[in-house]
MDAnalysis code that builds the backbone (N, CA, C; Angstrom):
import MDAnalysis as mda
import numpy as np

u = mda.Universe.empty(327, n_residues=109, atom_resindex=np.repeat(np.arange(109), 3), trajectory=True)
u.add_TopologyAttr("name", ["N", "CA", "C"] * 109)
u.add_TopologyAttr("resid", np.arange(1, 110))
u.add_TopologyAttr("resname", ["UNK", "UNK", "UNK", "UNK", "UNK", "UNK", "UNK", "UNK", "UNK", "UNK", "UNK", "UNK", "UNK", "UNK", "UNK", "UNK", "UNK", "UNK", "UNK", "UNK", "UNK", "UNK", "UNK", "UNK", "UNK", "UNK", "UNK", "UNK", "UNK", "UNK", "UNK", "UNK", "UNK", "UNK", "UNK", "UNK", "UNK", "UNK", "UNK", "UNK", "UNK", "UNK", "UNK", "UNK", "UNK", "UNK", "UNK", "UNK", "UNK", "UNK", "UNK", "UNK", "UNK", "UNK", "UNK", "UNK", "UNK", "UNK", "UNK", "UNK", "UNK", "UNK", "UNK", "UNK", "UNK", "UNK", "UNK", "UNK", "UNK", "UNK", "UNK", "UNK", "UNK", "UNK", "UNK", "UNK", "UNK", "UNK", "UNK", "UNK", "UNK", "UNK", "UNK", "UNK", "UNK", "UNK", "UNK", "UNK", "UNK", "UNK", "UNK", "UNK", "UNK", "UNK", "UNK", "UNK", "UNK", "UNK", "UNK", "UNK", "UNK", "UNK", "UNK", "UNK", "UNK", "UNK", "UNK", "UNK", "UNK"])
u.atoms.positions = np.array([
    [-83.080, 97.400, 56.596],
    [-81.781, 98.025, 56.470],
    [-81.977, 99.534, 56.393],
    [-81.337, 99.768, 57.211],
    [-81.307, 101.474, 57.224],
    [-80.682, 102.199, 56.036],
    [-80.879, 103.830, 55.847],
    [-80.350, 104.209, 54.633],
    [-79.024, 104.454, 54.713],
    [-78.211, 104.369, 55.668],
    [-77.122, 104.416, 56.437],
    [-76.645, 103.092, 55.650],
    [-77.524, 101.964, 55.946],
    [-76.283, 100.372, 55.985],
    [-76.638, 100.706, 54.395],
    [-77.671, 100.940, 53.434],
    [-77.329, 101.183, 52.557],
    [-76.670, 101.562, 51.856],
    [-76.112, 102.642, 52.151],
    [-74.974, 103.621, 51.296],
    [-73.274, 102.669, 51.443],
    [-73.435, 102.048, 52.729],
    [-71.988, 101.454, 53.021],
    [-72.040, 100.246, 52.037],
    [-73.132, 99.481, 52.137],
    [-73.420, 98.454, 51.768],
    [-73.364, 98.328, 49.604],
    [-73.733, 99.431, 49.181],
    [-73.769, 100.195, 48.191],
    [-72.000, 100.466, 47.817],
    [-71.657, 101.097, 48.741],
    [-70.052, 101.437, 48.140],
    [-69.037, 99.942, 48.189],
    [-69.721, 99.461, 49.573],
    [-68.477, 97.899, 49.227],
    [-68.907, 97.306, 47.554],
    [-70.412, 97.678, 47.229],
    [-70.475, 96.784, 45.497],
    [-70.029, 97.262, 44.822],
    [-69.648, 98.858, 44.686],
    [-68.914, 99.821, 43.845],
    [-67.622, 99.225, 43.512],
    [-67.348, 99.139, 44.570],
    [-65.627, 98.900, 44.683],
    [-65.218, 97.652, 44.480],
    [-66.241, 96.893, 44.801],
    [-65.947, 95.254, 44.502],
    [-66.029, 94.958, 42.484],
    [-66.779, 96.076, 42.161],
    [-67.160, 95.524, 40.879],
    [-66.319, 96.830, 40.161],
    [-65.778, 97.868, 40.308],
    [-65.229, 98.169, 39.322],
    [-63.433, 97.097, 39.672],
    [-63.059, 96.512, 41.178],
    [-62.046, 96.051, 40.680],
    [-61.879, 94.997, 39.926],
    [-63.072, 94.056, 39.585],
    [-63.622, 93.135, 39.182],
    [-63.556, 93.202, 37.596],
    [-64.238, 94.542, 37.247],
    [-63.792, 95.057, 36.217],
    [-62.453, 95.123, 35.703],
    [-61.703, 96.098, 36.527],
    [-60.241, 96.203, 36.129],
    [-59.705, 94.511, 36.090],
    [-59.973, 93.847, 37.145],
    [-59.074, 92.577, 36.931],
    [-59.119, 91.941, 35.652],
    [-60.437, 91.528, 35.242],
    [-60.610, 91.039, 33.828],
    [-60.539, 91.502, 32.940],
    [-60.261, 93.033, 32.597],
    [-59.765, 93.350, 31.615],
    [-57.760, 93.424, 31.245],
    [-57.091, 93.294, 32.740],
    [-55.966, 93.684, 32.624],
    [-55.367, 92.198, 33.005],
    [-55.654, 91.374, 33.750],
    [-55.467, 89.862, 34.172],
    [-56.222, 89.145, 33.601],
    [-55.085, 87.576, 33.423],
    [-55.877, 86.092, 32.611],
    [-56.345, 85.459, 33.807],
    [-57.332, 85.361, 34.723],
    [-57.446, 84.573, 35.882],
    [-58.412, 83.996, 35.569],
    [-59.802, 83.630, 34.402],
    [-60.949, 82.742, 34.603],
    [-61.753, 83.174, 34.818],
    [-62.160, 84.769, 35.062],
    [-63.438, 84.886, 35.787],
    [-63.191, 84.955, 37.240],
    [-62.106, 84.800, 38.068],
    [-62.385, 85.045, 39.197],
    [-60.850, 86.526, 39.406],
    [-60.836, 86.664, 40.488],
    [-59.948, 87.689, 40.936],
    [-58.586, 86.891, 41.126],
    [-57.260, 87.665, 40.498],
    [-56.323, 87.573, 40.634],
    [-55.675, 87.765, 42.351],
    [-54.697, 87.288, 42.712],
    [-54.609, 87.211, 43.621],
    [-54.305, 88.992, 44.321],
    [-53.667, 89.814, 43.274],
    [-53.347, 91.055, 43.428],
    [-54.725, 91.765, 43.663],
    [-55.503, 91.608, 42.751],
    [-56.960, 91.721, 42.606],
    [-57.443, 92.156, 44.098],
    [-57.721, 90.630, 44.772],
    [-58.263, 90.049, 45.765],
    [-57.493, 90.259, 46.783],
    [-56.784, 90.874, 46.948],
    [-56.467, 91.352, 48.156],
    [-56.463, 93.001, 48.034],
    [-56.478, 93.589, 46.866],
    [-57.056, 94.903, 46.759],
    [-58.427, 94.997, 47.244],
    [-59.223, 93.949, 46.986],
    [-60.410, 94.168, 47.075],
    [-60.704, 93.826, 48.623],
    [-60.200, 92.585, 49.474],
    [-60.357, 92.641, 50.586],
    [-59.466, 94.060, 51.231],
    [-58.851, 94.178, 51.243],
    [-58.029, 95.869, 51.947],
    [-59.503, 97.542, 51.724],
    [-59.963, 97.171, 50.555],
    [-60.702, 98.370, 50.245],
    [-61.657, 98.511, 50.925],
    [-62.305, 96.719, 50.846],
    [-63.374, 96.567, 51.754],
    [-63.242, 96.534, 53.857],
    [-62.016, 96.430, 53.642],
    [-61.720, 96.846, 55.270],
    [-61.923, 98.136, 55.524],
    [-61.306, 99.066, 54.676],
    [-60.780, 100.485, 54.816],
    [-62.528, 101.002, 54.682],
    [-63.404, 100.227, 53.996],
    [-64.653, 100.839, 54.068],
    [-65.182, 100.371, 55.553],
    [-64.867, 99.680, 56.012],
    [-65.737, 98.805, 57.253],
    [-65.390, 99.663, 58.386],
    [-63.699, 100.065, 58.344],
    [-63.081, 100.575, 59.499],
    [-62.830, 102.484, 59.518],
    [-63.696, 102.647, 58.396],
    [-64.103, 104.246, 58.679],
    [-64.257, 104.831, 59.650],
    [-63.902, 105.925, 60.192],
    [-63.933, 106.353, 61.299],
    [-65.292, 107.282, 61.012],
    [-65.510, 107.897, 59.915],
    [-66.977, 108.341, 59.311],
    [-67.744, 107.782, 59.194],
    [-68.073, 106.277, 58.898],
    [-69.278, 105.730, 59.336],
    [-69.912, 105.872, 57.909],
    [-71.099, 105.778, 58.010],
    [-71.620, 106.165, 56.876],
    [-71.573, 107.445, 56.144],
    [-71.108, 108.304, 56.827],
    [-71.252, 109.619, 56.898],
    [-70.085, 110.127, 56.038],
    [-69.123, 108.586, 55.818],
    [-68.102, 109.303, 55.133],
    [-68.179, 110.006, 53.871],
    [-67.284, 110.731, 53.226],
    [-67.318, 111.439, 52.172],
    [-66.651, 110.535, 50.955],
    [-66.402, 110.754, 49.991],
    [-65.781, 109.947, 49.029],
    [-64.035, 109.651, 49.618],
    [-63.617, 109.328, 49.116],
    [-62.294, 108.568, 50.044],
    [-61.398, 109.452, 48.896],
    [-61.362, 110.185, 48.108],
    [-60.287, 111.040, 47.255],
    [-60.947, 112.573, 47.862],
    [-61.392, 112.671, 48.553],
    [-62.435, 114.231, 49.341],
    [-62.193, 113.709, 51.024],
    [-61.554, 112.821, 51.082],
    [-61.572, 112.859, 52.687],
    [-60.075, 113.811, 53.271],
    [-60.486, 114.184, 54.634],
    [-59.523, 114.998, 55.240],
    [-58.517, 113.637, 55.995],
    [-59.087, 112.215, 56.157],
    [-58.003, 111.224, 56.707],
    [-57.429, 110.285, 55.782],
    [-56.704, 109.919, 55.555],
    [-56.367, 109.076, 53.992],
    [-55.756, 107.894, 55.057],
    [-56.908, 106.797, 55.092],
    [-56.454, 106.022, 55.961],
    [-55.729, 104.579, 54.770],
    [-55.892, 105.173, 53.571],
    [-55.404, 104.104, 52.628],
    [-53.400, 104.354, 52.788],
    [-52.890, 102.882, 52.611],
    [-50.998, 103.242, 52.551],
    [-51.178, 104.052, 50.953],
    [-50.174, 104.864, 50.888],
    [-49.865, 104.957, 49.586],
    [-49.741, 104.352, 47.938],
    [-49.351, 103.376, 48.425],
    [-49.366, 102.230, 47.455],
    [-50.651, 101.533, 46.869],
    [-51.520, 101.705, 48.168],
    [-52.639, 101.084, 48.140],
    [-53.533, 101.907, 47.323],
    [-53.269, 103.425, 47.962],
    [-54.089, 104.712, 47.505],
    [-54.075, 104.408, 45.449],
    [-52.880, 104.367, 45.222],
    [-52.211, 104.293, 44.070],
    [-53.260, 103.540, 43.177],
    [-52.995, 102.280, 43.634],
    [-53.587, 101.026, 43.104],
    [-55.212, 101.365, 42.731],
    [-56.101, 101.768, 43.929],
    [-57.726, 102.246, 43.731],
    [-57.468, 103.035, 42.715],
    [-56.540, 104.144, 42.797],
    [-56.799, 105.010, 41.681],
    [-56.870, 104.548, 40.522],
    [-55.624, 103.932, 40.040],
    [-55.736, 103.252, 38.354],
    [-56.733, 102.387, 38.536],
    [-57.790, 101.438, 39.179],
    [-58.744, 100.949, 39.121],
    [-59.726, 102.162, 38.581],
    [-60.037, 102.689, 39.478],
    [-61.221, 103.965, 39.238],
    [-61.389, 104.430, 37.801],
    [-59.562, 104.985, 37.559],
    [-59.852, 105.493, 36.041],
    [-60.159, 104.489, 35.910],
    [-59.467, 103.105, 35.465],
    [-59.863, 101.990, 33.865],
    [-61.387, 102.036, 34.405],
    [-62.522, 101.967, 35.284],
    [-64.019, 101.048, 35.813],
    [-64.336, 102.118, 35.889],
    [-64.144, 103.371, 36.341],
    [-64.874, 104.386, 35.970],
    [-66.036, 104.896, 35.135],
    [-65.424, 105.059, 33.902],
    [-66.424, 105.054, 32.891],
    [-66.901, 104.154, 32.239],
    [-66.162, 102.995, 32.240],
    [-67.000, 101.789, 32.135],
    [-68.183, 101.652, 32.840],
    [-68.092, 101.950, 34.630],
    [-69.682, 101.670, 35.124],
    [-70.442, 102.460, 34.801],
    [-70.590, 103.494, 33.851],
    [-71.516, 104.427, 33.070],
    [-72.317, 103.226, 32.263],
    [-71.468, 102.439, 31.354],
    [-72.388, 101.675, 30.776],
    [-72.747, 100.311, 31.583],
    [-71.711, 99.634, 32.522],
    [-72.743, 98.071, 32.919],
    [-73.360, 98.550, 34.358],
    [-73.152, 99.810, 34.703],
    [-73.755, 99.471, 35.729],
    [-74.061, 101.284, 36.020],
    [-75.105, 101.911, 35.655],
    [-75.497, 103.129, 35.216],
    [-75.756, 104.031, 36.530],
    [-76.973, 103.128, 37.181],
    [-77.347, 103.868, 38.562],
    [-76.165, 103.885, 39.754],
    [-75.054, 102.354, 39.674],
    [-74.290, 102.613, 40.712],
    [-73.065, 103.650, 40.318],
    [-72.971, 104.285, 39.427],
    [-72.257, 104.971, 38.534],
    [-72.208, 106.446, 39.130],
    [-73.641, 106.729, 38.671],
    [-74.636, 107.735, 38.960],
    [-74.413, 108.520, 40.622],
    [-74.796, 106.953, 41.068],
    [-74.656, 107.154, 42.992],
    [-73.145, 107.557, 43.194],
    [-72.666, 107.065, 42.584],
    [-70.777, 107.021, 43.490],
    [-70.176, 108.407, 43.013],
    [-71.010, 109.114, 41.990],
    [-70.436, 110.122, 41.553],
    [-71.011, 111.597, 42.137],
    [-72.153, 111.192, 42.642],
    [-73.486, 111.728, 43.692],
    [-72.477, 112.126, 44.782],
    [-72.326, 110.860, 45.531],
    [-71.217, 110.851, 46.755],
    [-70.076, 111.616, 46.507],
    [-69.772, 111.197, 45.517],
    [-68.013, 112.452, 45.479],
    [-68.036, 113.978, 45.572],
    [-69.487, 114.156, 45.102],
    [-69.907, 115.772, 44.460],
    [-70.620, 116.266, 46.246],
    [-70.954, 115.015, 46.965],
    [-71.533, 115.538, 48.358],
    [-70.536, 116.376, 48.981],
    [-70.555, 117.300, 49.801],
    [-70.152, 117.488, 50.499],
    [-69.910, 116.830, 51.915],
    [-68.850, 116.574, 52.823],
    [-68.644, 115.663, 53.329],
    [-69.699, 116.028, 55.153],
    [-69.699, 115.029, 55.359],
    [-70.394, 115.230, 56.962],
    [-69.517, 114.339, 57.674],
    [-68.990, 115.288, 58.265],
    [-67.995, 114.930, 59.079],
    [-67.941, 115.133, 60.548],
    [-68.655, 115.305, 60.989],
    [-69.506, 115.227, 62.817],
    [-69.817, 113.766, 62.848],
])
């Protein structure tokens, strides 16, 4: 795997696990994803797949295309805050990385 499929591959777990986070702390579903959840999480993971940046993208609150709807935009955000600083403590290095990425400057060629 290239360091390329890495980084993509890297942000779909970001995003999968802080909404994962948010779900179980704010929804009664069992351990698995609420249905609101789970379709946040499949949409995020599209919007990562169907980048027009590639790997190359920049953090998605630093991008010049906001290919997220509004609503949708909305929704990641209050995820981010509540899992945010939470992934400081369960999950340190992917924490570390995603905050790496935001502070990059974007490459956008």
């Amino acid at each position: 795997m290239t360091r390329q499929e890495r980084r993509l591959a890297r942000e779909r777990v970001t995003i999968s696990l802080m909404i994962r986070m948010y779900c179980s702390a704010h929804h009664d579903c069992a351990g698995a994803l609420c249905g609101d959840c789970a379709a946040l999480e499949a949409y995020a993971l599209q919007r990562v797949e169907k980048c027009p940046f590639g790997w190359r993208k920049p953090a998605c609150a630093k991008c010049p295309i906001h290919c997220y709807k509004p609503d949708m935009r909305e929704r990641v955000r209050v995820v981010m805050r509540y899992a945010g600083p939470r992934m400081l403590l369960s999950h340190p290095v992917l924490a570390l990385l995603h905050l790496l990425d935001g502070a990059r400057r974007p490459q956008l060629r």
